[in-house]
PDB file of N, CA, C and O in Angstrom:
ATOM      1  N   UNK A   1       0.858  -1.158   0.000  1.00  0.00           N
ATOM      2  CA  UNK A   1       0.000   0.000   0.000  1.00  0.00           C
ATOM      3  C   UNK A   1       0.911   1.229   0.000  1.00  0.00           C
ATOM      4  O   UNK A   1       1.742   1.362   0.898  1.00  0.00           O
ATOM      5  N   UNK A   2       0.794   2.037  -0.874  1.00  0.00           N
ATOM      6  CA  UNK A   2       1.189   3.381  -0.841  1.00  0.00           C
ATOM      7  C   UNK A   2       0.468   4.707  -0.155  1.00  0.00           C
ATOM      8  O   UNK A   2      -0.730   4.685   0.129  1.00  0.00           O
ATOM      9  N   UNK A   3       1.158   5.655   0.041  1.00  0.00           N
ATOM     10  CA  UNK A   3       0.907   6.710   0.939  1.00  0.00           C
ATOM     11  C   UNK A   3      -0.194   7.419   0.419  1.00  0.00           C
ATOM     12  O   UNK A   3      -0.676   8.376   1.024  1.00  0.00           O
ATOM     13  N   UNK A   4      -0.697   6.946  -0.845  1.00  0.00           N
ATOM     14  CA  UNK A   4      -1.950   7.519  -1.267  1.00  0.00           C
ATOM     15  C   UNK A   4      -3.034   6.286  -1.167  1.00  0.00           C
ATOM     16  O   UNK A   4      -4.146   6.410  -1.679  1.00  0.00           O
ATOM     17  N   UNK A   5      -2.766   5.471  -0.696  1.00  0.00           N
ATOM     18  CA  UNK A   5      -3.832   4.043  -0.545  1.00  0.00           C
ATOM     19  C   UNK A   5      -3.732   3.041  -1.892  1.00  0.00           C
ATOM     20  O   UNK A   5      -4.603   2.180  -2.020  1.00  0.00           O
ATOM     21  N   UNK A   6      -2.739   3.150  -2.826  1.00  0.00           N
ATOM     22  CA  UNK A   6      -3.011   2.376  -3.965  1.00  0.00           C
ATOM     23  C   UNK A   6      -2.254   1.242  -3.474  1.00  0.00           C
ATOM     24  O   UNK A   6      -1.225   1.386  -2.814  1.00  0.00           O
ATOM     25  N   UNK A   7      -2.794   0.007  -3.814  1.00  0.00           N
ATOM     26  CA  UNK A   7      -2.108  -1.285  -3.592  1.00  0.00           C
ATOM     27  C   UNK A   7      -1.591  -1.747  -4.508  1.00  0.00           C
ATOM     28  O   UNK A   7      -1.850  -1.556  -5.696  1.00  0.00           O
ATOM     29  N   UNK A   8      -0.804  -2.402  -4.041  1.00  0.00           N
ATOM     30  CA  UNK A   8       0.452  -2.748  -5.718  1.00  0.00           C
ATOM     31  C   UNK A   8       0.016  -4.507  -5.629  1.00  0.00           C
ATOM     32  O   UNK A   8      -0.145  -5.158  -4.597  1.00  0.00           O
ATOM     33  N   UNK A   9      -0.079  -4.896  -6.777  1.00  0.00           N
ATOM     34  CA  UNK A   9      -0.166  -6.437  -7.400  1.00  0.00           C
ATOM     35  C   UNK A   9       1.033  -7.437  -6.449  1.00  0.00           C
ATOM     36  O   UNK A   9       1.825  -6.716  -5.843  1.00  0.00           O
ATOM     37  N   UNK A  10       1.139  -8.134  -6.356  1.00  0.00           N
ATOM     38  CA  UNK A  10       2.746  -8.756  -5.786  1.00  0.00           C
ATOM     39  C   UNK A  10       3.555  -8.726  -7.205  1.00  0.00           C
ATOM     40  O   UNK A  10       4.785  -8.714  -7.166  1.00  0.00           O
ATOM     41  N   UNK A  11       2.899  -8.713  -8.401  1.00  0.00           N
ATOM     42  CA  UNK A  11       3.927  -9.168  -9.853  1.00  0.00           C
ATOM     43  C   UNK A  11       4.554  -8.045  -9.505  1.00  0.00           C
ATOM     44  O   UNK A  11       5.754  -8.165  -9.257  1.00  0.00           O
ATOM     45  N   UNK A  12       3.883  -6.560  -9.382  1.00  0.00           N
ATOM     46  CA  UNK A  12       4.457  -5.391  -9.249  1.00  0.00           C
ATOM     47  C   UNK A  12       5.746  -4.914  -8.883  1.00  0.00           C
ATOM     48  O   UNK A  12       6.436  -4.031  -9.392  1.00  0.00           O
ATOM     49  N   UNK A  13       6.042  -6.023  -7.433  1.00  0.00           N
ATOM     50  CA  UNK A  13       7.401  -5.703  -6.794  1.00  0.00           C
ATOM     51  C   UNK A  13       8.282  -5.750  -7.018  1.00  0.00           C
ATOM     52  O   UNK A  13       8.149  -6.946  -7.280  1.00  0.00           O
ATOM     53  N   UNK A  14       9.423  -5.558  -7.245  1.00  0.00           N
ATOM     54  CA  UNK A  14      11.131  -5.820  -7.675  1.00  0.00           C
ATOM     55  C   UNK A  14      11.244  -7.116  -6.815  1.00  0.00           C
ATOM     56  O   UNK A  14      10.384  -7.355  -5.967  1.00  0.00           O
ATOM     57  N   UNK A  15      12.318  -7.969  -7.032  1.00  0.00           N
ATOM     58  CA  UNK A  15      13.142  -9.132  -6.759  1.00  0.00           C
ATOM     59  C   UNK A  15      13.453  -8.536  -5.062  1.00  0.00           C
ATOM     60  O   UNK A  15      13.119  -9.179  -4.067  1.00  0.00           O
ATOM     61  N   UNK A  16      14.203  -7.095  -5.020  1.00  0.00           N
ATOM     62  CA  UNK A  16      14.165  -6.970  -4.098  1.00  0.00           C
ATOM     63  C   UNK A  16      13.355  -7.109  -2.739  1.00  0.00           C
ATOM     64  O   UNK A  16      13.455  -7.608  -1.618  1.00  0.00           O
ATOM     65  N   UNK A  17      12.584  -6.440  -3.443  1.00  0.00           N
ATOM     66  CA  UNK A  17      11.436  -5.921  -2.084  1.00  0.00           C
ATOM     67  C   UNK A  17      10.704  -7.355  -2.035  1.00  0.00           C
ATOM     68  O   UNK A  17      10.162  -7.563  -0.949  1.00  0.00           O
ATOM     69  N   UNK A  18      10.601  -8.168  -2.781  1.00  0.00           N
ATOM     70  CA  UNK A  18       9.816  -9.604  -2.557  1.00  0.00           C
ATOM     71  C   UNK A  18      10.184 -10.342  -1.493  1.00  0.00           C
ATOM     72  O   UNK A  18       9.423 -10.866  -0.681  1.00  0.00           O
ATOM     73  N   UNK A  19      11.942 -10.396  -1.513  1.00  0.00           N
ATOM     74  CA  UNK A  19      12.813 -10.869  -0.761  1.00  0.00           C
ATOM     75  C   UNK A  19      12.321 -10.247   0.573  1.00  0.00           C
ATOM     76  O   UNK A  19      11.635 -10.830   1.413  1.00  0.00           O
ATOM     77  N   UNK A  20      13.038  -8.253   0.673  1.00  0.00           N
ATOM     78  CA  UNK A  20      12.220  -8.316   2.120  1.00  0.00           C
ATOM     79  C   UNK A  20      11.161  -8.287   2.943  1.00  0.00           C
ATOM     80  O   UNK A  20      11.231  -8.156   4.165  1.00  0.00           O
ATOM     81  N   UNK A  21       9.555  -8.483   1.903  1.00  0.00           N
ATOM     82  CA  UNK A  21       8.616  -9.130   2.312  1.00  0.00           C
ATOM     83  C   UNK A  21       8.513 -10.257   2.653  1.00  0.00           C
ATOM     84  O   UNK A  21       7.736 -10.448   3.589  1.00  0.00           O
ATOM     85  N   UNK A  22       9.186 -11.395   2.098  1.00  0.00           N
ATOM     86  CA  UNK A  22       9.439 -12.669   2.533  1.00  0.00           C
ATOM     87  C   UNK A  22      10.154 -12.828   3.660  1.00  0.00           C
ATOM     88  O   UNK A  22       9.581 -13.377   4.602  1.00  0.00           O
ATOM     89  N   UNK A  23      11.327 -12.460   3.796  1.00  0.00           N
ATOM     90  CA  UNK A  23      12.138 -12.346   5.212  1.00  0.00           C
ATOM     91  C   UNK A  23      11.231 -11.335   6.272  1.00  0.00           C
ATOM     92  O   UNK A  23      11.392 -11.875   7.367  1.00  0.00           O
ATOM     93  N   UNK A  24      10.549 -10.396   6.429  1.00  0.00           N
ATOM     94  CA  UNK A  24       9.817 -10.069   7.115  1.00  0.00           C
ATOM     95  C   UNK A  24       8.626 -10.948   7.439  1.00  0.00           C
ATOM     96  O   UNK A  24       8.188 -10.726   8.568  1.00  0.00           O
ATOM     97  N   UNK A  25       7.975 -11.895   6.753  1.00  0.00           N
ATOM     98  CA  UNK A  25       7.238 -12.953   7.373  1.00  0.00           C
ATOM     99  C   UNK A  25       7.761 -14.367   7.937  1.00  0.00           C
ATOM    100  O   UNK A  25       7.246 -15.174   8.711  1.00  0.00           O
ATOM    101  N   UNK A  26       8.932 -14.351   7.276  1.00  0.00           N
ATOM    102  CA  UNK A  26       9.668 -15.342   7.750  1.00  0.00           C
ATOM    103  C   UNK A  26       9.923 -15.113   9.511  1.00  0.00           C
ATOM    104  O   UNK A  26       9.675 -15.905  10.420  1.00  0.00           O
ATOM    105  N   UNK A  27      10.515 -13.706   9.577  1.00  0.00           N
ATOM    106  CA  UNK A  27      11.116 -13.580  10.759  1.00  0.00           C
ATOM    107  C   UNK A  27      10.000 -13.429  11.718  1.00  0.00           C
ATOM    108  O   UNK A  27       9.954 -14.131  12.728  1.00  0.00           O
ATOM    109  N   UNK A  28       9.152 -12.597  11.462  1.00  0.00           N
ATOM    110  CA  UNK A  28       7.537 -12.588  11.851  1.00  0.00           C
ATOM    111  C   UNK A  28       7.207 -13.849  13.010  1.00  0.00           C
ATOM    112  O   UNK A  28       7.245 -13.997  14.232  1.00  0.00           O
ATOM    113  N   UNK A  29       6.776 -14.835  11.482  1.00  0.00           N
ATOM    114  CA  UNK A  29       6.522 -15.796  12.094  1.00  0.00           C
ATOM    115  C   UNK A  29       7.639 -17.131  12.990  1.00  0.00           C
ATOM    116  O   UNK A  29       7.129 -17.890  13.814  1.00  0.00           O
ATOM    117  N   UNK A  30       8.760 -17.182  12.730  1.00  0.00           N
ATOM    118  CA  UNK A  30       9.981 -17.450  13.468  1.00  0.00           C
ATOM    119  C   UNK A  30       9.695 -17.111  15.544  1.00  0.00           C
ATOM    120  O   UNK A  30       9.524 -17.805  16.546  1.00  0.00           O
ATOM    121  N   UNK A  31       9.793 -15.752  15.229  1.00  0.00           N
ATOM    122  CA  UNK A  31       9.703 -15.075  16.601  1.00  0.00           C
ATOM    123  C   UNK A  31       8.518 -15.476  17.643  1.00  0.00           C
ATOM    124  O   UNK A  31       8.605 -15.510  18.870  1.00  0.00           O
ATOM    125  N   UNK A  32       6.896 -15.901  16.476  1.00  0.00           N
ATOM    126  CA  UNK A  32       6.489 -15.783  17.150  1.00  0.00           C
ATOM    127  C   UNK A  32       5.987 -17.364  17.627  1.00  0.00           C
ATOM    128  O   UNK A  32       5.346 -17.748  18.605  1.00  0.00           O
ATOM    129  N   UNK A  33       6.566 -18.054  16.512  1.00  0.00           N
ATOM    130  CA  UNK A  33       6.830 -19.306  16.851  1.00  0.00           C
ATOM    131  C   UNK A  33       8.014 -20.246  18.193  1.00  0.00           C
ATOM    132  O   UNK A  33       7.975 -21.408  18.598  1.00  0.00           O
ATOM    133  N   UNK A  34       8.962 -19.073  18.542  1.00  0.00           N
ATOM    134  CA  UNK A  34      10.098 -19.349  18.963  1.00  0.00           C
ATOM    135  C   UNK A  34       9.878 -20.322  20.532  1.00  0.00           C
ATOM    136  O   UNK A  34      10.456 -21.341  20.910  1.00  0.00           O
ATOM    137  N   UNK A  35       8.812 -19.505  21.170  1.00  0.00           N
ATOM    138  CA  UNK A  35       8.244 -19.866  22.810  1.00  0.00           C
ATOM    139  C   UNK A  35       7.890 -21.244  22.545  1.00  0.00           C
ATOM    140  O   UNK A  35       8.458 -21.966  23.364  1.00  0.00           O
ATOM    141  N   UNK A  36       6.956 -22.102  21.474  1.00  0.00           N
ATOM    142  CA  UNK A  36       6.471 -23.059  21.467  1.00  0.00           C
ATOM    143  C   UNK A  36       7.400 -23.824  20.493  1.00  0.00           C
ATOM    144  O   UNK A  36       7.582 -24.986  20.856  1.00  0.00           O
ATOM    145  N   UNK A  37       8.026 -23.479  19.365  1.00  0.00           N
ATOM    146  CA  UNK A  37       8.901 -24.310  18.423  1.00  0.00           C
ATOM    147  C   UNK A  37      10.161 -24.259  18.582  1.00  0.00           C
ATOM    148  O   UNK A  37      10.408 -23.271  17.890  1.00  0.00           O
ATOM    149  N   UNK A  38      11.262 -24.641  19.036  1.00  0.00           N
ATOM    150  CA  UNK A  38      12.967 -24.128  18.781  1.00  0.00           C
ATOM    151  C   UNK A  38      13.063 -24.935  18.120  1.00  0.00           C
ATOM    152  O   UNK A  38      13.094 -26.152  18.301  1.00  0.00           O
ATOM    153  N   UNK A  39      13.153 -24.005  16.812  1.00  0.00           N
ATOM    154  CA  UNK A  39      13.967 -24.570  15.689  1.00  0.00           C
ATOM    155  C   UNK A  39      15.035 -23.317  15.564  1.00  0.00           C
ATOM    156  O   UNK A  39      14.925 -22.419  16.398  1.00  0.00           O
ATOM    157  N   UNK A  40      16.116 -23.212  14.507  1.00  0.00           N
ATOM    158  CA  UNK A  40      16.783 -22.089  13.809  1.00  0.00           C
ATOM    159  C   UNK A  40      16.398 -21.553  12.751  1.00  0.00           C
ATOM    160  O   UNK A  40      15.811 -22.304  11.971  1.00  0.00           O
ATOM    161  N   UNK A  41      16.533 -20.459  12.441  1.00  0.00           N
ATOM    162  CA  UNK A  41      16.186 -20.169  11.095  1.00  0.00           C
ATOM    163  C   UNK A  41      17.901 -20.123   9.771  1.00  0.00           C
ATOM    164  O   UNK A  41      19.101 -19.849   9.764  1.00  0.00           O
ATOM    165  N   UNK A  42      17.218 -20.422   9.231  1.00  0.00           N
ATOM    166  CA  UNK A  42      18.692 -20.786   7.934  1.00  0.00           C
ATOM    167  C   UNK A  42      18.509 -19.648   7.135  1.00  0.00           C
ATOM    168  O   UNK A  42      17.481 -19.479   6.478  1.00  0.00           O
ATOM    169  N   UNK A  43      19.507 -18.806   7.154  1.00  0.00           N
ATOM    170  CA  UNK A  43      19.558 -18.195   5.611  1.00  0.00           C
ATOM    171  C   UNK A  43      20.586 -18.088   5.097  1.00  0.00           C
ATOM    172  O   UNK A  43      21.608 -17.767   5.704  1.00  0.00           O
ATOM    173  N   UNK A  44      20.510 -18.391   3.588  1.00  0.00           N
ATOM    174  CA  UNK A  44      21.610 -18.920   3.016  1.00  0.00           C
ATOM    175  C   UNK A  44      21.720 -17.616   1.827  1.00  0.00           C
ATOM    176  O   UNK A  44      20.978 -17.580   0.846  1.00  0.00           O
ATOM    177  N   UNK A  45      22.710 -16.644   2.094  1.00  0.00           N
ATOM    178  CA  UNK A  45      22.974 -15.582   0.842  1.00  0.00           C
ATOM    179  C   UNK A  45      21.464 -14.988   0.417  1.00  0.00           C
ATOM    180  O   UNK A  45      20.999 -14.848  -0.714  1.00  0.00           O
ATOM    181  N   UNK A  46      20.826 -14.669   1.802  1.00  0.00           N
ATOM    182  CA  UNK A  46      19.420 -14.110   1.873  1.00  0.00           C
ATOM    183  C   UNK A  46      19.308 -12.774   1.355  1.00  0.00           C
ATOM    184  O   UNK A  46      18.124 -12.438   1.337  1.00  0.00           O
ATOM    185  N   UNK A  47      20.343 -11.584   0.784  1.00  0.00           N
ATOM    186  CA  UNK A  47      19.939 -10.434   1.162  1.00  0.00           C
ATOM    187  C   UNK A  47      20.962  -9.941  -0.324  1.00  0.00           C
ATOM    188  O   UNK A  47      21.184  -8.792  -0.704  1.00  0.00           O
ATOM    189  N   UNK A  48      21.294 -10.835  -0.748  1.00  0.00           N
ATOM    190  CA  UNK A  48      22.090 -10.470  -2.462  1.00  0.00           C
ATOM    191  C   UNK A  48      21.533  -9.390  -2.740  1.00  0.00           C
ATOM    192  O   UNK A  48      22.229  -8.381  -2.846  1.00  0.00           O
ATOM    193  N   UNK A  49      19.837  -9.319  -2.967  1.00  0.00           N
ATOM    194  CA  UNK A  49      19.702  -8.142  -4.028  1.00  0.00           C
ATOM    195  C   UNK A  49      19.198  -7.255  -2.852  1.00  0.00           C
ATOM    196  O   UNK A  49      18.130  -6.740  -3.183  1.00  0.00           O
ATOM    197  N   UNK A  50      19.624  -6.849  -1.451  1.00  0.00           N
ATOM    198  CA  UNK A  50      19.109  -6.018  -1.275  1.00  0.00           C
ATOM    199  C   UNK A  50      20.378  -5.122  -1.261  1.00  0.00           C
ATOM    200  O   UNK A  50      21.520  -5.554  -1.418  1.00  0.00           O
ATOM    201  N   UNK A  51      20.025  -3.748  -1.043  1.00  0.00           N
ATOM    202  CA  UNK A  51      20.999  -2.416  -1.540  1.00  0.00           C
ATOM    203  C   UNK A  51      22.042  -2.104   0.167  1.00  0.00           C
ATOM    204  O   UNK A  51      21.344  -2.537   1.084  1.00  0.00           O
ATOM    205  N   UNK A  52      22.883  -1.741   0.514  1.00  0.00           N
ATOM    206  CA  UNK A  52      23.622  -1.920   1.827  1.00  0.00           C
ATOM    207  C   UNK A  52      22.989  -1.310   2.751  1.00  0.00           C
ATOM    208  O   UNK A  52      23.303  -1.834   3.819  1.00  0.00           O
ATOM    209  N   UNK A  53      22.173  -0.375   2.921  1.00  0.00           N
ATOM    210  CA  UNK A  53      21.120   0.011   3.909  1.00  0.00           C
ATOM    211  C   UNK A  53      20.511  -1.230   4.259  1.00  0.00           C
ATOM    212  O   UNK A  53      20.920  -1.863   5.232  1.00  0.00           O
ATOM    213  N   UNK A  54      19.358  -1.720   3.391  1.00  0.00           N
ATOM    214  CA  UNK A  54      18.527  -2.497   3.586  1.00  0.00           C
ATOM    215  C   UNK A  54      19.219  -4.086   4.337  1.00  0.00           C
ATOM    216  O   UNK A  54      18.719  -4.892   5.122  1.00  0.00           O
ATOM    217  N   UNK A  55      20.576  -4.024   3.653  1.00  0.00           N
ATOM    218  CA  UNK A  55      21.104  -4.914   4.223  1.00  0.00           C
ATOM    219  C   UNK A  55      21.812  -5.047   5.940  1.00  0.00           C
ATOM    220  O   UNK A  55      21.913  -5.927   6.794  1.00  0.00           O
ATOM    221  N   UNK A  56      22.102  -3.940   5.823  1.00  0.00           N
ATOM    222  CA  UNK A  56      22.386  -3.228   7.246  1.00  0.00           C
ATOM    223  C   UNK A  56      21.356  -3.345   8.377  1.00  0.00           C
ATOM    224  O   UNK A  56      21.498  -3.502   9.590  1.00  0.00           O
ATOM    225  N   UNK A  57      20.326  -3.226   7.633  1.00  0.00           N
ATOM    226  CA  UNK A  57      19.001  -2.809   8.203  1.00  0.00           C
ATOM    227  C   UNK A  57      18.729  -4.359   8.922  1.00  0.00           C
ATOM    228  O   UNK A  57      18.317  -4.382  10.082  1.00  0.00           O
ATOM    229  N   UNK A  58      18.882  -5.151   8.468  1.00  0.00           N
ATOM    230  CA  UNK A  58      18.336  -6.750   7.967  1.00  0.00           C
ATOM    231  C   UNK A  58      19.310  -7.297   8.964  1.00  0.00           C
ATOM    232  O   UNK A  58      18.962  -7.696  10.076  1.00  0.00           O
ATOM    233  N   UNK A  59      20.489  -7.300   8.545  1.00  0.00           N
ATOM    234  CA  UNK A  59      21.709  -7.655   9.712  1.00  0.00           C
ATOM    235  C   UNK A  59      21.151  -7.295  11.588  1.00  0.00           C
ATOM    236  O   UNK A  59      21.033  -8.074  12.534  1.00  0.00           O
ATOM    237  N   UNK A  60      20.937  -5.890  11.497  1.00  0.00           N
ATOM    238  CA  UNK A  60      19.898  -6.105  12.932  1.00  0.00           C
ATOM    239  C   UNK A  60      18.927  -6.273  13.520  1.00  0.00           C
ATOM    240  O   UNK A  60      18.609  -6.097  14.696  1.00  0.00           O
ATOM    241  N   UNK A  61      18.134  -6.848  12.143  1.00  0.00           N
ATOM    242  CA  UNK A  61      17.462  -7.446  12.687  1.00  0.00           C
ATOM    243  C   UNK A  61      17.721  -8.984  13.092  1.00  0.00           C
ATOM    244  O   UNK A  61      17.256  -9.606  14.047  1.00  0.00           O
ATOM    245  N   UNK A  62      18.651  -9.435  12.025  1.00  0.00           N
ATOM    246  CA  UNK A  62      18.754 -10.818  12.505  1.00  0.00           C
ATOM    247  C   UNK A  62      19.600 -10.691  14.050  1.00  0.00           C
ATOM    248  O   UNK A  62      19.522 -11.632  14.839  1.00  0.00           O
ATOM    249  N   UNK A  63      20.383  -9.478  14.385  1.00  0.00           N
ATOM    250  CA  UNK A  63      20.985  -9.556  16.073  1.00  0.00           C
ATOM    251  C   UNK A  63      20.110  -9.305  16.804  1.00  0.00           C
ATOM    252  O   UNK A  63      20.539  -9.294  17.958  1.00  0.00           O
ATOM    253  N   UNK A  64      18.557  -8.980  16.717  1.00  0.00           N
ATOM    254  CA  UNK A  64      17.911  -8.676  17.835  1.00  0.00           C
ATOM    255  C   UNK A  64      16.762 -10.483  17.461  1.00  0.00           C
ATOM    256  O   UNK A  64      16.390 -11.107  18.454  1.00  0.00           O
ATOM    257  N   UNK A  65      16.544 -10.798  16.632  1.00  0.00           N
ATOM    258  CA  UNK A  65      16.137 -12.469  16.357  1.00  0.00           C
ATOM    259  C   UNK A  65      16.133 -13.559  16.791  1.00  0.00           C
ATOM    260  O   UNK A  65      15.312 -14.471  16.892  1.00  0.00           O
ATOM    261  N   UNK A  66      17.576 -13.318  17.156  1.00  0.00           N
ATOM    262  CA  UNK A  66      18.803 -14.165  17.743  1.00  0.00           C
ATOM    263  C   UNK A  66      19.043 -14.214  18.948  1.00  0.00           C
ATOM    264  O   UNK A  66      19.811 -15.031  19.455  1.00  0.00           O
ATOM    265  N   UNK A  67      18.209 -13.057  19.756  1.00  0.00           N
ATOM    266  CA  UNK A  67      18.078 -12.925  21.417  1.00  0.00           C
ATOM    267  C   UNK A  67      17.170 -13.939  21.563  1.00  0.00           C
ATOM    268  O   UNK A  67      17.291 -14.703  22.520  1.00  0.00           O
ATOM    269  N   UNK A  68      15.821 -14.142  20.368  1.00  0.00           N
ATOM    270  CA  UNK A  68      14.962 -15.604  20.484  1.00  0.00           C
ATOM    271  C   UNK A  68      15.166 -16.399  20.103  1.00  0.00           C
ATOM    272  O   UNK A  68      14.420 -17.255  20.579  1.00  0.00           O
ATOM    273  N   UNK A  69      15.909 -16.851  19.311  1.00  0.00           N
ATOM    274  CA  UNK A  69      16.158 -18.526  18.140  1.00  0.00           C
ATOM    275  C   UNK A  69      17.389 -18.442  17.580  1.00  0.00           C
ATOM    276  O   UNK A  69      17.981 -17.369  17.465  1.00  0.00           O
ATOM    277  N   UNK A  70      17.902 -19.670  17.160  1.00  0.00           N
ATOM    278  CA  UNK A  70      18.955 -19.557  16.922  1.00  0.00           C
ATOM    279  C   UNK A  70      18.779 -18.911  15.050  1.00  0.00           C
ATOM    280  O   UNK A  70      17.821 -18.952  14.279  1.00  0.00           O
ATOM    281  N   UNK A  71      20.014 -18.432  14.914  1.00  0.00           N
ATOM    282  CA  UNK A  71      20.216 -17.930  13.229  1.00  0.00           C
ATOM    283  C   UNK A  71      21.270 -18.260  12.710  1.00  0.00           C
ATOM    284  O   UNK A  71      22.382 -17.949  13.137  1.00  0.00           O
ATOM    285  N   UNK A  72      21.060 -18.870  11.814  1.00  0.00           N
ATOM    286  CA  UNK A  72      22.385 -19.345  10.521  1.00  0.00           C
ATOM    287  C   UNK A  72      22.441 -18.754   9.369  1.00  0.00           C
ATOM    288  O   UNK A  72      21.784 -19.259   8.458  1.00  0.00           O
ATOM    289  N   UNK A  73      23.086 -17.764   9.151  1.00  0.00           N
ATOM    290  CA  UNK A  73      23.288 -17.023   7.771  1.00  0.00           C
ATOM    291  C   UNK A  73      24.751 -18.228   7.440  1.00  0.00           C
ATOM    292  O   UNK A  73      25.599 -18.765   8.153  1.00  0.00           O
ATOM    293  N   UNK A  74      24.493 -18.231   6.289  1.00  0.00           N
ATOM    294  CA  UNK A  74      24.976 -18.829   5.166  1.00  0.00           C
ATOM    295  C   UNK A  74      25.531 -17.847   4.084  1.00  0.00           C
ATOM    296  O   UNK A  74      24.814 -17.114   3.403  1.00  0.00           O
ATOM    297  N   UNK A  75      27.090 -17.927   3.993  1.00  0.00           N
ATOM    298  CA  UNK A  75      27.275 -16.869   2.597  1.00  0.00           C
ATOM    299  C   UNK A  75      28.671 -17.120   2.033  1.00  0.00           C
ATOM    300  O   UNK A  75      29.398 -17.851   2.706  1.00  0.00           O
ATOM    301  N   UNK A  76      29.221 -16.541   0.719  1.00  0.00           N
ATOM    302  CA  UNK A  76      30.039 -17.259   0.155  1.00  0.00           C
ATOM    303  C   UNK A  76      30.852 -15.880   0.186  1.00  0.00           C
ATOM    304  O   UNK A  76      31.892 -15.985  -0.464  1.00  0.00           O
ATOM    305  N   UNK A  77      30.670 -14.618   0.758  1.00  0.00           N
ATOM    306  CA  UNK A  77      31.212 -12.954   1.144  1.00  0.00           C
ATOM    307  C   UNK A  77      32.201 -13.709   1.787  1.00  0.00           C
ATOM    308  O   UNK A  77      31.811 -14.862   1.967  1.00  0.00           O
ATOM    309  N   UNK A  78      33.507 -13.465   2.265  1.00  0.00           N
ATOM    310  CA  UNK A  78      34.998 -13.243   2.798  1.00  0.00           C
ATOM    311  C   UNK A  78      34.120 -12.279   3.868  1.00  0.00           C
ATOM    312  O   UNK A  78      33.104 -11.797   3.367  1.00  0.00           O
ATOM    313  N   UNK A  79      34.323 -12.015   4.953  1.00  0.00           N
ATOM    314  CA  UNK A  79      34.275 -11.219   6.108  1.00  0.00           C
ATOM    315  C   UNK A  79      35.122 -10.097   5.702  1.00  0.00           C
ATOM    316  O   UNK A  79      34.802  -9.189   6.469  1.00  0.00           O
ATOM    317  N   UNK A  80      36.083  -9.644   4.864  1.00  0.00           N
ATOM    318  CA  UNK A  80      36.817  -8.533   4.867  1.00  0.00           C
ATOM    319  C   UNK A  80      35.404  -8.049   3.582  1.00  0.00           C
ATOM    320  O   UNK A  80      35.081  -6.867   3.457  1.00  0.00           O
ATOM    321  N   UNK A  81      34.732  -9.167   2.760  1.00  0.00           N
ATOM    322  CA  UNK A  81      34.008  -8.251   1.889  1.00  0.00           C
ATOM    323  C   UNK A  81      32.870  -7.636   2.502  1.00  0.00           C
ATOM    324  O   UNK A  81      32.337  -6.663   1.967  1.00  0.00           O
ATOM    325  N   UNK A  82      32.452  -8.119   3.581  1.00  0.00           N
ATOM    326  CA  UNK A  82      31.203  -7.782   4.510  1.00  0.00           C
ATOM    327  C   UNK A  82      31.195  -7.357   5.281  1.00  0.00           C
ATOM    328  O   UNK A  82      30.293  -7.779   6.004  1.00  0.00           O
ATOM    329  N   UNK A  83      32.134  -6.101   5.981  1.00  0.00           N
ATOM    330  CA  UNK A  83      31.919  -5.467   7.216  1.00  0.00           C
ATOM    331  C   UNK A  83      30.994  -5.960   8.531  1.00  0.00           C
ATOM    332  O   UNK A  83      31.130  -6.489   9.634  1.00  0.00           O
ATOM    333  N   UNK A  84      29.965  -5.419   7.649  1.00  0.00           N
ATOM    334  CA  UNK A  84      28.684  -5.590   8.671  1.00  0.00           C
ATOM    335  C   UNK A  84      28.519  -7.223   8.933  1.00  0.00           C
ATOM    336  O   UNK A  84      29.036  -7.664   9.960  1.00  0.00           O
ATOM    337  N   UNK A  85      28.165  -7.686   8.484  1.00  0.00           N
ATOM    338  CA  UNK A  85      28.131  -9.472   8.639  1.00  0.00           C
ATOM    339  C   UNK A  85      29.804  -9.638   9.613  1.00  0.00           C
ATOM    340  O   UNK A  85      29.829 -10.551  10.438  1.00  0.00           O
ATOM    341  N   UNK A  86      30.371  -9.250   9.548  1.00  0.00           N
ATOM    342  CA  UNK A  86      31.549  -9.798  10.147  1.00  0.00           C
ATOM    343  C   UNK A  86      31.832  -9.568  11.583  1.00  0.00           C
ATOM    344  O   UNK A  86      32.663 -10.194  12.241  1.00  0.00           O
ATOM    345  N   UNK A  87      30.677  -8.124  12.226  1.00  0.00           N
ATOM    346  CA  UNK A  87      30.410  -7.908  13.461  1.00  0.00           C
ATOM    347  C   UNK A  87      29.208  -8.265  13.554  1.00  0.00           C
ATOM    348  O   UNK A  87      28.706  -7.155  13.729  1.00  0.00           O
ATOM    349  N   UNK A  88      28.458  -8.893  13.568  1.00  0.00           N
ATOM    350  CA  UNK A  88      27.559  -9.544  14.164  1.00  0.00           C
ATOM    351  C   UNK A  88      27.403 -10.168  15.257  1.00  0.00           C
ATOM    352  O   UNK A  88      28.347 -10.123  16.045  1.00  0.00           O
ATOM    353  N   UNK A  89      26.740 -10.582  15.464  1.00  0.00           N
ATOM    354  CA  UNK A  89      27.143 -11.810  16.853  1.00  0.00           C
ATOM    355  C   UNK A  89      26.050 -12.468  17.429  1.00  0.00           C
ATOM    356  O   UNK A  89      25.655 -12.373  18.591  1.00  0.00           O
ATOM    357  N   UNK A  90      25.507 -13.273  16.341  1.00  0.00           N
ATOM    358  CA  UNK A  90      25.007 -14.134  15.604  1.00  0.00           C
ATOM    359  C   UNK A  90      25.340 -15.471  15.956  1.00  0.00           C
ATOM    360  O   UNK A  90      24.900 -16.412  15.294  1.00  0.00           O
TER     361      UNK A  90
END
């Protein structure tokens, strides 16, 4: 939904933003599953197409996630290529 009320199709969305609609229900429901299910959540090179904000953005959320369930990011980045991923603590 946009700031004028128009709703967009899902075809509508970029690759991007699909992704962080998906990881936002993922994590959603993760969290609120966490009290009754411990499982981990896996993500494997989850955040490719998002832009370094969004990715930034995403990174804390997975450190505040991770105070409930366990998290496995998965990625094929060198830690010198990923700053942010490389302080985590996760």
């Amino acid at each position: 939904m946009s700031d004028n009320d128009y709703s967009f199709d899902i075809n509508e969305l970029s690759r991007g933003t699909l992704e962080q609609l998906y990881l936002a229900l993922v994590l959603s429901m993760a969290v609120n599953f966490a009290d009754t299910y411990a499982m981990p959540i896996i993500i494997d090179d989850g955040f490719v197409n998002f832009d370094q904000q969004r990715r930034q953005n995403a990174y804390q959320l997975l450190t505040k996630v991770a105070e409930r369930t366990q998290v496995i990011y998965l990625t094929a980045n060198q830690p010198e290529d990923n700053v942010e991923l490389a302080q985590l603590k996760i």
